[in-house]
C-alpha positions as CSV (number, residue, x, y, z in Angstrom):
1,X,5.2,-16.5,16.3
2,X,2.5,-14.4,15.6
3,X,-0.2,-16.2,13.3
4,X,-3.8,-16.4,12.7
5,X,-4.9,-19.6,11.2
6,X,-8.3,-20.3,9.7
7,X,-10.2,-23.5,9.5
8,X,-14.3,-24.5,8.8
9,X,-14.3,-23.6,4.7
10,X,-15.6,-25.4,2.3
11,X,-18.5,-26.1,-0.6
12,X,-22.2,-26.0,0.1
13,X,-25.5,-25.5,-1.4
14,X,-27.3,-22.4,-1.7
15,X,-29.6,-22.0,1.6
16,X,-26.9,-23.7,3.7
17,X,-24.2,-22.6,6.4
18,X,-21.2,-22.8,7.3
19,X,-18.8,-21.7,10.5
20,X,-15.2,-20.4,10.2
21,X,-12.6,-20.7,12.5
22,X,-9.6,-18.7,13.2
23,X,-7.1,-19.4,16.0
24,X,-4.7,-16.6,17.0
25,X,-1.5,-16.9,18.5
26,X,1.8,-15.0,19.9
27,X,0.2,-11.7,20.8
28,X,-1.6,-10.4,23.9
29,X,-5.3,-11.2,23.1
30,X,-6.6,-8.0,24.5
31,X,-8.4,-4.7,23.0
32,X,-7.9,-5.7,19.8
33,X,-9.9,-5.5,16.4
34,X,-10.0,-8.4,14.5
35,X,-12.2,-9.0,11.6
36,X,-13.2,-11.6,8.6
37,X,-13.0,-10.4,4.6
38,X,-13.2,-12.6,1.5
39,X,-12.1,-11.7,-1.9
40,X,-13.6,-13.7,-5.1
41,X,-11.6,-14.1,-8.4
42,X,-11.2,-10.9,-10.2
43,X,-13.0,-8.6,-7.4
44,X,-11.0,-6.4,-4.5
45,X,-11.1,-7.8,-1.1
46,X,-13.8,-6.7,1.0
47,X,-14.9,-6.4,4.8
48,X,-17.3,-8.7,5.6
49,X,-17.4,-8.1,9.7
50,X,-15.3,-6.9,12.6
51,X,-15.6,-7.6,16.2
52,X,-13.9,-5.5,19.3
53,X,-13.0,-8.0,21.4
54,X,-12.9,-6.3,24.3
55,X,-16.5,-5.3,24.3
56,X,-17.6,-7.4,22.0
57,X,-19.0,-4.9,19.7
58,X,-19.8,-5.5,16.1
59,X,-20.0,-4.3,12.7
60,X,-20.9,-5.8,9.4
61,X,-20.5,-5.1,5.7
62,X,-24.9,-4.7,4.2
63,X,-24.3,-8.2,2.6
64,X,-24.3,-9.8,5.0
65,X,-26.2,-8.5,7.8
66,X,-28.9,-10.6,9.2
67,X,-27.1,-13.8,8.3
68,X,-23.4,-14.2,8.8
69,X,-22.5,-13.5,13.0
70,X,-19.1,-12.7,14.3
71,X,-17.9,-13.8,17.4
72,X,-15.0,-14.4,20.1
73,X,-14.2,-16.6,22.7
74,X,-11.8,-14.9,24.7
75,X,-10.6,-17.9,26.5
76,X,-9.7,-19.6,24.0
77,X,-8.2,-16.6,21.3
78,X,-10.0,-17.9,18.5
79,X,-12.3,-15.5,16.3
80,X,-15.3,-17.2,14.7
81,X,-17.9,-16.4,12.0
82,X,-21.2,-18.2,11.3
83,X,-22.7,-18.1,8.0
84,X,-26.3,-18.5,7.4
85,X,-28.5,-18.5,4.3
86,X,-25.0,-18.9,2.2
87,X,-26.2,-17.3,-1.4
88,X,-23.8,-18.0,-4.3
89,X,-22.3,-14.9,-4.4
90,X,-20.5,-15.1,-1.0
91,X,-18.5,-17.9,-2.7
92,X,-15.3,-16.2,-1.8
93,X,-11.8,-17.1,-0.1
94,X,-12.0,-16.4,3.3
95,X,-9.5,-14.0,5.1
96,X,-9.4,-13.6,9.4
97,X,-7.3,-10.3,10.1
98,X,-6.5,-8.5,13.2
99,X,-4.6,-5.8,14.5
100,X,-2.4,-7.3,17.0
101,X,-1.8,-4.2,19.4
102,X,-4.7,-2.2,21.5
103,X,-7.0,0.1,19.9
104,X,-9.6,2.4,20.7
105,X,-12.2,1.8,17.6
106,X,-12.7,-1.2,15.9
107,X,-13.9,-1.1,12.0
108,X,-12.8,-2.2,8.4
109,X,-10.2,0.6,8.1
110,X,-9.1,0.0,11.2
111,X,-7.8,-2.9,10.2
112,X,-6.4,-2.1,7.0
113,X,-4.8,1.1,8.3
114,X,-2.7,-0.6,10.5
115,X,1.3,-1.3,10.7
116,X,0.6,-4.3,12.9
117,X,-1.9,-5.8,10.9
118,X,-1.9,-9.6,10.4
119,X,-3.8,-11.7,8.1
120,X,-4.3,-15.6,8.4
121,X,-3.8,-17.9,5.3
122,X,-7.5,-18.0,4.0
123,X,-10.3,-20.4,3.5
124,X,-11.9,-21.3,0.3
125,X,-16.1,-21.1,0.5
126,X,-18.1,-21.9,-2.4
127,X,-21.4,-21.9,-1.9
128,X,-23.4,-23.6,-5.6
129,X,-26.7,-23.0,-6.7
């Protein structure tokens, strides 16, 4: 079965940080793009960063750069995102995505524009003030 599932959410105070989890399962973990985006009540979701995990090359949305970090462990197919300096306003639920089949550029559309795109279940950050 071919599922992403997310863990590390939860509440926090501004300042603070937090480290998602998402565990992928039942496709080849290989050149793929896989990426984390959140979505707050009554806004669109939105990219918040992508990793290639065959190079290990990066890309993040301006919010966020300088203190959230995307990373992979190969070994163990899980994605993972730190979040530093949490502000309220990335209180958002939490979305891992990935496109399950090789490509050759990894970014937010990339993702989005894709027939075997997956998405896991989401995790719920609230960050309070």
């Amino acid at each position: 079965q071919v599922q992403l599932v997310e863990s590390g959410g939860g509440s926090v105070q501004a300042g603070g940080s937090l480290r998602l989890s998402c565990a992928a399962s039942g496709y080849t973990w290989s050149n793929n793009c896989m990426g984390w985006f959140r979505q707050a009540p009554g806004k669109e979701r939105e990219g918040v960063a992508v990793i290639y995990t065959a190079g290990g090359r990066t890309a993040y949305a301006d919010s966020v750069k300088g203190r959230f970090t995307i990373s992979r462990d190969n070994a163990k197919n899980t994605l993972y995102l730190q979040m530093n300096s949490l502000k309220p306003e990335d209180t958002a639920m939490y979305y891992c995505a990935a496109a399950t089949r090789g490509v050759g550029v990894c970014a937010f559309s990339t993702i989005l524009s894709r027939a075997d795109r997956i998405w896991g279940q989401g995790t719920q950050v609230t960050v309070s003030s």
